[in-house]
N, C-alpha and C positions, 0 to 999 in steps of 0.2 A: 504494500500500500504506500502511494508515494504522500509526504508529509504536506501540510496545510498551512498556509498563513490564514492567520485569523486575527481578532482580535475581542479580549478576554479580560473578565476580571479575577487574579488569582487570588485565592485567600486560604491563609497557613491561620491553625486552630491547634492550640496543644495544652496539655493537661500541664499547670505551674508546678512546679519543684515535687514528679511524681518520686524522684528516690524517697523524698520524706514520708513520703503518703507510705510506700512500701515496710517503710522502716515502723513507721505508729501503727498500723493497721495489719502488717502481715503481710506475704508475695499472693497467696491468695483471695484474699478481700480486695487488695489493691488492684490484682488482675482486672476482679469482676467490677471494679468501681469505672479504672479506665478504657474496658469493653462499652461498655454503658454508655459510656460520655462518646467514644465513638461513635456507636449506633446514633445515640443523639444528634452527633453533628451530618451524616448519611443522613438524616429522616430531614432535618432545619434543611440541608441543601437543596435536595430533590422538592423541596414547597416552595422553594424559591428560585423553580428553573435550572439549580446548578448541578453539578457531581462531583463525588469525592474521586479526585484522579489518584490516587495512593495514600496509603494508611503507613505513617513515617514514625515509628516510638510507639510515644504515648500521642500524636496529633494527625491533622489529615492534611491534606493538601486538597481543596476546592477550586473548582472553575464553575466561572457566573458569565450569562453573557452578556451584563450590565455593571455599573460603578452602583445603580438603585440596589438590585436584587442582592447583590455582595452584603450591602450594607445591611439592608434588613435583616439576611442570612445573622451577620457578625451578631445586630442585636438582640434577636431571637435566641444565638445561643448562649451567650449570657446570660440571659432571663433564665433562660431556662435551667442550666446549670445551679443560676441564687437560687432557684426554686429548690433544685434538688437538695444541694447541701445544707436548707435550710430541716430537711428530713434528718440528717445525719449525726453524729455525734462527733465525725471529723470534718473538715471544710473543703473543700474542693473549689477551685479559682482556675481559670483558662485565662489566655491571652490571644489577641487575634489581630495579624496584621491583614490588610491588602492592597493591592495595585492595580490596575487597570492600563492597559498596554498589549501594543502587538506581542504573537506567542506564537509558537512553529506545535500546531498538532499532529502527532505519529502516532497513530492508533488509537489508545486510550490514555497516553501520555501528553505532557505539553513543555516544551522547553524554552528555554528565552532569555531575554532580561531582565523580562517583566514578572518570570518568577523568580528570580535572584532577589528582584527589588523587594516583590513581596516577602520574601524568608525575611527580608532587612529588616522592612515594617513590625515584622511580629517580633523578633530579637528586639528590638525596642519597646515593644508594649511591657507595663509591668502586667501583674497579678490583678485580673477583672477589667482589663483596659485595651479598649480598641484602637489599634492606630492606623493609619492610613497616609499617604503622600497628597502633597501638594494636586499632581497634574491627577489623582481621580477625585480628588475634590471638584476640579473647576469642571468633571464628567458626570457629578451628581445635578439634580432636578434640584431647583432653587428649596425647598421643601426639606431637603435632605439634605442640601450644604448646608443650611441652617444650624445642624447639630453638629457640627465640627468647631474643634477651635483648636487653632495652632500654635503649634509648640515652638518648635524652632527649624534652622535649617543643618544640617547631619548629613557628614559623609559617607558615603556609601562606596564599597568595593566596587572597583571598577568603573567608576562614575566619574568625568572630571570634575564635575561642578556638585556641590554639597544638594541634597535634597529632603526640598519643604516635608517637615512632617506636622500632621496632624493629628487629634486626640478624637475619639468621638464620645461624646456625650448621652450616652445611653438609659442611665439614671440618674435619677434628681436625690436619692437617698438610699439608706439601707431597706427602707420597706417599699420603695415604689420605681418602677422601672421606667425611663425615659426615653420612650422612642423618636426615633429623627422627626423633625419639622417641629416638634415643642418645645424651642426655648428658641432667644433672639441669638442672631448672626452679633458675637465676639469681635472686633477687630483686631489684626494681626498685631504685637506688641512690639512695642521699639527698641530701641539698645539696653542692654539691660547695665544698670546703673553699680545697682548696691543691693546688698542682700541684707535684711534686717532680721533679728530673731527674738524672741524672748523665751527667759524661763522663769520661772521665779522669781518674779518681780523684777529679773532684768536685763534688760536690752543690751544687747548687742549686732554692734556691724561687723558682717563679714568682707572682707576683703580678698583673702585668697583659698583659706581652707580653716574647717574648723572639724571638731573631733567631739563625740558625746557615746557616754557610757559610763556604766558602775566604778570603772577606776578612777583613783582619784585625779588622775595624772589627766586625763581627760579636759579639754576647754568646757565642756557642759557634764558637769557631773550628776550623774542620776541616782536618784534610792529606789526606784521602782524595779524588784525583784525581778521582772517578767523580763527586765532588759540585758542581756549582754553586758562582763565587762568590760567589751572594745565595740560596743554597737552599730554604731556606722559613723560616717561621716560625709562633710558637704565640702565640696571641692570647684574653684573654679575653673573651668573651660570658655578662654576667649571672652567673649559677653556672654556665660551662661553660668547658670549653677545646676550641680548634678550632687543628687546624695545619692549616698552608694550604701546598700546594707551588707555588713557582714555580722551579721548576729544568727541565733540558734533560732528564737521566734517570730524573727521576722521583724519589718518596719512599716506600721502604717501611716499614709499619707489622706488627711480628710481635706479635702479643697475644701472654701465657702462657697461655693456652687451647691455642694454637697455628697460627688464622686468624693468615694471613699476605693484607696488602692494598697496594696499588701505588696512589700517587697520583701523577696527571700532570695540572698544573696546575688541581687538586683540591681539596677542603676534607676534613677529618673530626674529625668529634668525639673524642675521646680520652675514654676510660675505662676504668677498672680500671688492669693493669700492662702494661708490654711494654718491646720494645727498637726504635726508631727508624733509620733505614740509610740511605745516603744512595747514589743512583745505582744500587745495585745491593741485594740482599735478606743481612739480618744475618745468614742459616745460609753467605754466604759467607763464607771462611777470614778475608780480609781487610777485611774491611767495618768503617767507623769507627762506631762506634753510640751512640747517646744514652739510655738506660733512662728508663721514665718511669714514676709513680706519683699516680692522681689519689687522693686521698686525699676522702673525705666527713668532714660535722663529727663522725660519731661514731668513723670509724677518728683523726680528727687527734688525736696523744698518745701514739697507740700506739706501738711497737716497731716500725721500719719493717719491711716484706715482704722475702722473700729477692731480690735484684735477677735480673735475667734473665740465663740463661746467654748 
């Protein structure tokens, strides 16, 4: 069979940090938890027009033959997923990148740039978070670019020129799912300035990198037991800031939006405002939190923003 140009939206789906899951639950529980979550993303595709081209680990690889149908796919399976783990007594979190671009189809296969690019996308989503590039943003229905908002621009192998990524906005909270076209179009953010922080009662500006965890030795010294005593840290890249976790229970990050995202041993770009958590998600009672504010050069001067509840 001679190969096809087409053109396609690919989208990578994978179960978050399944060694851990293997390790708290068992090789057999875990088995059947990431069979499951498979069949699930197979069942979301196929509603949405698309197919799973190969089943890679624990994640699948999807073709769509829209930038719309991808997305719905992406937030469908999220939902669906919160739904499940919300059954469980362990927590289960995917992440989901895609792209939209020409693709050479060989059988049941698809190859290209444009699935390299999407592998990029999802290596950069954290835990519960959709990302997607710049050019299938500007190939979504005005409806559906609405729920994006961009992150920054990121290099990409093989790329000469760094490429726009984008966040999607799928929920508005822990109990209620946000699907595209309900919330207003974001504008893209300017040079990022300065990073501001607090913790207990006190501010701090970042400048190049900073450090938080149990030891004392740490720039942000934490008592909350749940945390790590080297937990992560925020480091600057160019005009961006990026924390990084290297902790046992992870890192959550709650935007004031109200996306709530789980890193385990993770990276993510930090923008806008939110509150930082260490081990466990800051809507718990006890959780030690760090608020954060990246500030652009035209917000720097202002009146600072109300800090996170």
């Amino acid at each position: 069979m001679t190969a096809q140009n087409s053109n396609l939206t690919i989208l990578f789906v994978d179960v978050s940090d399944s060694t851990r899951l293997y390790e708290s639950i068992g090789d057999a529980a875990a088995f059947r938890e990431v069979r499951e979550c498979l069949k699930l993303f197979e069942e979301v595709a196929a509603s949405y027009q698309g197919r799973v081209v190969k089943t890679i680990g624990d994640g699948s690889m999807c073709a769509f033959p829209s930038a719309d149908t991808a997305l719905l796919a992406a937030c469908e399976m999220q939902a669906r997923v919160q739904q499940r783990k919300a059954l469980q007594d362990h927590k289960i979190s995917i992440r989901v990148g895609l792209h939209h671009g020409p693709v050479l189809v060989d059988g049941n296969d698809v190859y290209g740039d444009t699935v390299n690019t999407a592998s990029r996308m999802a290596q950069f989503a954290a835990s519960g978070q959709i990302i997607t590039s710049g050019e299938t943003v500007d190939m979504l229905s005005s409806a559906h670019r609405s729920s994006t908002r961009r992150l920054d621009a990121l290099p990409v192998k093989g790329k000469h020129e760094a490429v726009t990524v984008h966040s999607v906005m799928w929920q508005a909270g822990s109990d209620h799912t946000q699907m595209p076209g309900r919330v207003e179009t974001i504008a893209p953010q300017a040079k990022v300035a300065q990073l501001r922080l607090t913790h207990a009662g006190r501010e701090i500006t970042v400048t190049t990198s900073i450090s938080m965890g149990r030891n004392a030795t740490n720039a942000i010294a934490l008592k909350d037991t749940m945390a790590s005593r080297d937990h992560a840290r925020i480091e600057r890249r160019k005009d961006k800031f990026v924390l990084i976790d290297q902790s046992s229970n992870g890192t959550f990050v709650n935007m004031k939006s109200g996306e709530e995202y789980k890193l385990l041993r993770e990276e993510m770009f930090l923008h806008g405002s939110g509150a930082i958590s260490f081990g466990h998600s800051s809507r718990d009672k006890n959780a030690e939190i760090v608020g954060f504010w990246v500030e652009s050069t035209k917000a720097a001067g202002k009146a600072p923003p109300a800090k996170p509840k």
